[in-house]
N, CA and C of each residue as an Amber inpcrd file, in Angstrom:
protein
   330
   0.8000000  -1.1850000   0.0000000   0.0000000   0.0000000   0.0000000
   0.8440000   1.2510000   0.0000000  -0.0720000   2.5510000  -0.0760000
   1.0020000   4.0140000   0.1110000   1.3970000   3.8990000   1.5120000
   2.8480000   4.5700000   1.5620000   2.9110000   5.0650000   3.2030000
   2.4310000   6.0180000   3.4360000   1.5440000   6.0420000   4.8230000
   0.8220000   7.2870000   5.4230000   2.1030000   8.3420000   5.4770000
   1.5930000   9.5440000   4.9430000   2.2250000  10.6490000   5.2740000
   1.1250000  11.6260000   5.6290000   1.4850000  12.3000000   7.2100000
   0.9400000  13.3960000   8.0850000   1.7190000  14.9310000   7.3060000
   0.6080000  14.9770000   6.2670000   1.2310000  16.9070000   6.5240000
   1.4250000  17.7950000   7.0720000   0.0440000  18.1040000   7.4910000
   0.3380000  18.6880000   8.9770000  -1.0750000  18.9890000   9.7470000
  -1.5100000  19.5950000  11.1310000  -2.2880000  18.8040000  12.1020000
  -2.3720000  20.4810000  12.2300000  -3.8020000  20.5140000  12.6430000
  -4.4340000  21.6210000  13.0160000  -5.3310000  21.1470000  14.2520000
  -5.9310000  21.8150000  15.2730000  -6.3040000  21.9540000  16.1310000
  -7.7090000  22.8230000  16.2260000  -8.6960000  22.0540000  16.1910000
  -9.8570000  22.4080000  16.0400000 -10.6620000  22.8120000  17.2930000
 -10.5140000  22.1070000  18.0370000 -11.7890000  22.4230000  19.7290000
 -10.4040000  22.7710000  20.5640000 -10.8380000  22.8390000  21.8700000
  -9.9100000  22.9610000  22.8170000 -10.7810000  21.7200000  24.0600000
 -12.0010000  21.4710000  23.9450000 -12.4120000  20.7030000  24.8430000
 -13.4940000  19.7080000  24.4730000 -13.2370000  18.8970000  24.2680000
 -11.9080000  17.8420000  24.4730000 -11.0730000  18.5410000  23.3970000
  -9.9430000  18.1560000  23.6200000  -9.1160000  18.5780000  22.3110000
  -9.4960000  17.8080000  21.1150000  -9.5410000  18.3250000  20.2260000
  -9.5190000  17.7910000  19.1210000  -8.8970000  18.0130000  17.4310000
  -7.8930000  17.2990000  17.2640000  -6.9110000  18.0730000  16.2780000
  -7.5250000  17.0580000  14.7930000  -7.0260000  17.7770000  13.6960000
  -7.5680000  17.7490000  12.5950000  -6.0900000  17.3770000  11.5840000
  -5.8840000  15.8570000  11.3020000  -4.8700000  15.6890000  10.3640000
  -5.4050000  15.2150000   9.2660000  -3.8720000  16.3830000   8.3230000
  -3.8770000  16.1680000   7.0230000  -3.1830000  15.4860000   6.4480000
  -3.8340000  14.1900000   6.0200000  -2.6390000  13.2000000   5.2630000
  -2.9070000  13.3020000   4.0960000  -1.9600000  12.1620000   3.2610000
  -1.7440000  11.6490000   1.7440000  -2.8440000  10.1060000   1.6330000
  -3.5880000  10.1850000   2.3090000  -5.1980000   8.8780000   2.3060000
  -5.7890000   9.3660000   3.4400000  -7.0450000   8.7330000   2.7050000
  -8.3670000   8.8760000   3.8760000  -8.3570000   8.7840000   5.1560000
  -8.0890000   7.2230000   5.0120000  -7.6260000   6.6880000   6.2300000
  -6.8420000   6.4690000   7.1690000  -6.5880000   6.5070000   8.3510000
  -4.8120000   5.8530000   9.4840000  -5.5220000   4.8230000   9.5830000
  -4.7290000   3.6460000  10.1010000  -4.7120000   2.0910000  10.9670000
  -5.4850000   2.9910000  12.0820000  -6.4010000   2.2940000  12.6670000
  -6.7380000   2.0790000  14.0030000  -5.3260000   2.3430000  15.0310000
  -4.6020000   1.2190000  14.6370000  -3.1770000   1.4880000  15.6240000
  -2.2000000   2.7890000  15.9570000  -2.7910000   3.0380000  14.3440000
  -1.9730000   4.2390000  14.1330000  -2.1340000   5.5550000  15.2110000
  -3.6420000   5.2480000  14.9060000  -4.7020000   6.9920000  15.5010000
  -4.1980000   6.4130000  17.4380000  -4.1190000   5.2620000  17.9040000
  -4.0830000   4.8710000  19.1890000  -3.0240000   5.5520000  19.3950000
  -1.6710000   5.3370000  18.9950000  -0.5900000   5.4740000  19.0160000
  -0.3570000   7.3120000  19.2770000  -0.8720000   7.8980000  18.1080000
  -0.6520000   9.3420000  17.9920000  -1.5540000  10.0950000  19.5850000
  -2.7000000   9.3640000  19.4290000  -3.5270000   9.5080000  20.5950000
  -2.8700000   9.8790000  21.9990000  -2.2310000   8.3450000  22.7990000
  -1.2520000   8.2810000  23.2750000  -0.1970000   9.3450000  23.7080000
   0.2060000   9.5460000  22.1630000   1.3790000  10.2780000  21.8520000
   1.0660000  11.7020000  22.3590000   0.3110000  12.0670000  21.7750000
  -0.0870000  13.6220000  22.5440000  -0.5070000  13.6380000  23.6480000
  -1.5640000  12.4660000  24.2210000  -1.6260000  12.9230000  26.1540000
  -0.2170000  12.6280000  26.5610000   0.6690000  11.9320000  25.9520000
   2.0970000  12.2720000  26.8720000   2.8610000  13.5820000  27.1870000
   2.7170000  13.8490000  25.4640000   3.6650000  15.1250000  25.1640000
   2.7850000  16.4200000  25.7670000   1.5680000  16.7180000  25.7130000
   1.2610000  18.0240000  26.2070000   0.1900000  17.3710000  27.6860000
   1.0910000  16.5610000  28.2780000   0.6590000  16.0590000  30.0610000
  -1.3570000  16.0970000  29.3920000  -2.0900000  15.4460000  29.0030000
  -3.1890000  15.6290000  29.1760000  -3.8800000  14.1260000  29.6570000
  -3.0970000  13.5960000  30.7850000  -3.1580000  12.3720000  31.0290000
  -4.5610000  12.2980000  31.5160000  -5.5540000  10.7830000  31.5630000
  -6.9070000  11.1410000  31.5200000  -7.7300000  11.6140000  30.5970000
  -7.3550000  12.5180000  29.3450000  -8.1760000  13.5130000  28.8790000
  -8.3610000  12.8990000  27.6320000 -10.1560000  13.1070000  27.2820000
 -10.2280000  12.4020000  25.9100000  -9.6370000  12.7880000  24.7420000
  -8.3920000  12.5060000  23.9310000  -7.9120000  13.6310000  22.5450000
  -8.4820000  12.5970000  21.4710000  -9.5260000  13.6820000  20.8550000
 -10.1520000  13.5890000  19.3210000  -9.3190000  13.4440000  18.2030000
  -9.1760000  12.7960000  17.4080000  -8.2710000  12.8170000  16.0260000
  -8.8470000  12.6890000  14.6430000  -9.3140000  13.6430000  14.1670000
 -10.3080000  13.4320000  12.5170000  -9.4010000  13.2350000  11.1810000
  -9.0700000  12.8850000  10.7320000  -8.0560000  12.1590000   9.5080000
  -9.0520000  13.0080000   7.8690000  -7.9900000  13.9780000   7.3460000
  -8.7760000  14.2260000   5.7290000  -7.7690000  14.2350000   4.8250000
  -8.1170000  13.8330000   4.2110000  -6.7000000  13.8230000   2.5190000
  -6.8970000  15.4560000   1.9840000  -5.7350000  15.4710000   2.5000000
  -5.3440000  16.4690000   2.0510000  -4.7840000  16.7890000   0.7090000
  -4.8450000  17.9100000   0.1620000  -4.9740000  18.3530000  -1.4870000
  -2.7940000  18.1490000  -1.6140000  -2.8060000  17.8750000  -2.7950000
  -1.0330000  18.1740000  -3.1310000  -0.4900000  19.2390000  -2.6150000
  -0.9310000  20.5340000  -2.4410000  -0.2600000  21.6520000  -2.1440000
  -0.6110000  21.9610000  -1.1640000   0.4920000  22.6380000  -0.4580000
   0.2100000  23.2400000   1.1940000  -0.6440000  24.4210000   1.1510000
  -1.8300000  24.2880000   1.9230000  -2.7830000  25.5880000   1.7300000
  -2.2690000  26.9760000   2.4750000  -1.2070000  26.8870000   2.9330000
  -0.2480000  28.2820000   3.6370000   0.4110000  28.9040000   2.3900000
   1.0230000  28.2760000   1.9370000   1.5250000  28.8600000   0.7910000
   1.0960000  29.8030000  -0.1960000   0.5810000  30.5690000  -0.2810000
  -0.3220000  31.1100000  -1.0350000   0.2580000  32.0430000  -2.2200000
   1.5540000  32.3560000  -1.4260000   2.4240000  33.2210000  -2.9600000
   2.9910000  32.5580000  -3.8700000   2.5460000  32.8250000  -5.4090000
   3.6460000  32.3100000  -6.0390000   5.1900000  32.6100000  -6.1530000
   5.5430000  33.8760000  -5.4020000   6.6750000  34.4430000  -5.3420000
   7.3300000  34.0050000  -4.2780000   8.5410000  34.1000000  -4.4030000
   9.5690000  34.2000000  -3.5950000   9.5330000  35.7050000  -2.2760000
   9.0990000  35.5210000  -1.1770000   8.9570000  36.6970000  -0.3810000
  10.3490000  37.4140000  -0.4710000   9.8350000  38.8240000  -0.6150000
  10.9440000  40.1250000  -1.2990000  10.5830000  40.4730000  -0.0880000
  12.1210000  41.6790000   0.4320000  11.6770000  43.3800000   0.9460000
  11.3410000  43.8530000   0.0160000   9.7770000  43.8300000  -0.0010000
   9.4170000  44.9660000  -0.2150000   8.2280000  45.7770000   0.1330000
   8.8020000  45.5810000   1.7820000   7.4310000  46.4180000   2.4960000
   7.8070000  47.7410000   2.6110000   7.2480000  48.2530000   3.9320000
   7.5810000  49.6440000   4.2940000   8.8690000  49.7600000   4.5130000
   9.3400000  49.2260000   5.3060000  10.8130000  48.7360000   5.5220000
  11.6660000  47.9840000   5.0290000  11.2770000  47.6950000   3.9910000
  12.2020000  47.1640000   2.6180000  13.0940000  47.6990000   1.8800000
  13.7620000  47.3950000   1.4430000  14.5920000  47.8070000   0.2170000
  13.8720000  48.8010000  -0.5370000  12.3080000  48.7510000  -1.4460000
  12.0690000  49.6280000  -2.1110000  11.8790000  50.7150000  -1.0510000
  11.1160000  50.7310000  -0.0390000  10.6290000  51.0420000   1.2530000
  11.8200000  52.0860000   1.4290000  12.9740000  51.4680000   1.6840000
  14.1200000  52.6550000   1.4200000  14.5890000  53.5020000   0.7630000
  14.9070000  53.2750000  -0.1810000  14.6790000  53.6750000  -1.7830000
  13.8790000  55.1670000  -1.8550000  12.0900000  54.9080000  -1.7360000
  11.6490000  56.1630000  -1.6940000  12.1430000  56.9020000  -0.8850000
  12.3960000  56.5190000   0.5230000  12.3750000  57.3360000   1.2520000
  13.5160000  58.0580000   1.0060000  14.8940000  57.3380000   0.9790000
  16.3720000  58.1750000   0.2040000  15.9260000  59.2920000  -0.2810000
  15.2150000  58.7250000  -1.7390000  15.0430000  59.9280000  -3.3980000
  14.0950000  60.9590000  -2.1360000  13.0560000  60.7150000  -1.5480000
  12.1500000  62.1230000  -1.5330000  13.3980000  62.7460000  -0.5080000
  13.7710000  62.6320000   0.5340000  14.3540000  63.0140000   0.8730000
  15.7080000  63.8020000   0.5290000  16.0180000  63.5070000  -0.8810000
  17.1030000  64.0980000  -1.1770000  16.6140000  65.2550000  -1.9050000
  15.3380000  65.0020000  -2.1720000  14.7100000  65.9070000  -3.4190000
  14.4750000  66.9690000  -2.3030000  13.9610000  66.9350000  -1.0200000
  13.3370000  67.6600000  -0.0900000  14.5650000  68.4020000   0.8620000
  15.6050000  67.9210000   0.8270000  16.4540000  69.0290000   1.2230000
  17.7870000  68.7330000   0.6430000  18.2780000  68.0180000  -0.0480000
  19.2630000  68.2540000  -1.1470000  20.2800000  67.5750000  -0.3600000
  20.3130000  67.0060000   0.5260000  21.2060000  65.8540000   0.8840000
  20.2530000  64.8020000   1.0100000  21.2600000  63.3960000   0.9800000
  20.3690000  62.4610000   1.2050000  20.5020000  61.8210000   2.9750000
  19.6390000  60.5990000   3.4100000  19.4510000  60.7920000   4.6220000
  20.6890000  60.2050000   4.8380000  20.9750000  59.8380000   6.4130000
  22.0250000  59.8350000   6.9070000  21.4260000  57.9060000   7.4990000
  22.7340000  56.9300000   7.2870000  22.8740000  55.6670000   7.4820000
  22.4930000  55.4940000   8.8160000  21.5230000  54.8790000   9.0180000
  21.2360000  53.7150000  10.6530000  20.7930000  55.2150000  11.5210000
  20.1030000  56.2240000  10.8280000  19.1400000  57.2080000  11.5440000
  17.9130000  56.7470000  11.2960000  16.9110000  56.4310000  12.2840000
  15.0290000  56.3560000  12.3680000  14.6850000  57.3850000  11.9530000
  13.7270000  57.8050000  11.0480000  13.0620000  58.6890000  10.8430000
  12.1240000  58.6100000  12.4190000  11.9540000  59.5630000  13.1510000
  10.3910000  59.5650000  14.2100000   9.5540000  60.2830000  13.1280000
   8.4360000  59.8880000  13.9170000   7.0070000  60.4830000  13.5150000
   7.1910000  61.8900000  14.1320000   6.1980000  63.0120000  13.5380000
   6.2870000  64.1070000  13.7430000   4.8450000  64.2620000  14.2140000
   4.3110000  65.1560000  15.5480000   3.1940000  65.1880000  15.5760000
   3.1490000  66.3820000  15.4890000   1.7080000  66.2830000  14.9370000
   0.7570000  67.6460000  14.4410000   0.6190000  68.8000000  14.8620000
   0.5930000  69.9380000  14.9560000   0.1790000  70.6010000  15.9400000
  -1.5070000  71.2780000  15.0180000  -1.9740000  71.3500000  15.7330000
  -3.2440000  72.0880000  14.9180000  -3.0940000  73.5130000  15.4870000
């Protein structure tokens, strides 16, 4: 048969616990789900406590993933993020800014 592969396990209730794995088949062994069962009242002490385990086949691709890109700076504080701020600034007083200075916020006065 395929080998079970666990993608990865989400956590659905908190009482009883009950976590939500995503494999490569429908199904685990009976032994299997005992085992993992087990396995977590050890690891997070929930000795006594009933832990739920729901098993779904999960799709080929990881549903986190969502960019096709490679994550860039290029937020506020990014590379481009810098960039503007350099050019307006040089445009706005004819030097450019000065290395490993914070701009602060300026407040308003009305």
């Amino acid at each position: 048969g395929i080998p079970t592969k666990i993608k990865y396990i989400i956590q659905t209730k908190g009482r009883p616990p009950t976590f939500l794995l995503f494999c490569n088949t429908d199904e685990l062994p009976l032994s299997y789900i005992r085992y993992l069962t087990r396995n977590f009242q050890e690891t997070f002490k929930m000795y006594g406590m009933e832990v739920r385990l729901a098993v779904k086949k999960s799709t080929s691709e990881n549903p986190f993933l969502t960019r096709n890109k490679p994550m860039a700076a290029t937020g506020v504080g990014g590379w481009a993020g810098r960039q503007k701020r350099m050019i307006a600034a040089l445009k706005k007083t004819g030097k450019p800014l000065e290395k490993g200075v914070r701009r602060r916020r300026q407040k308003y006065k009305k």
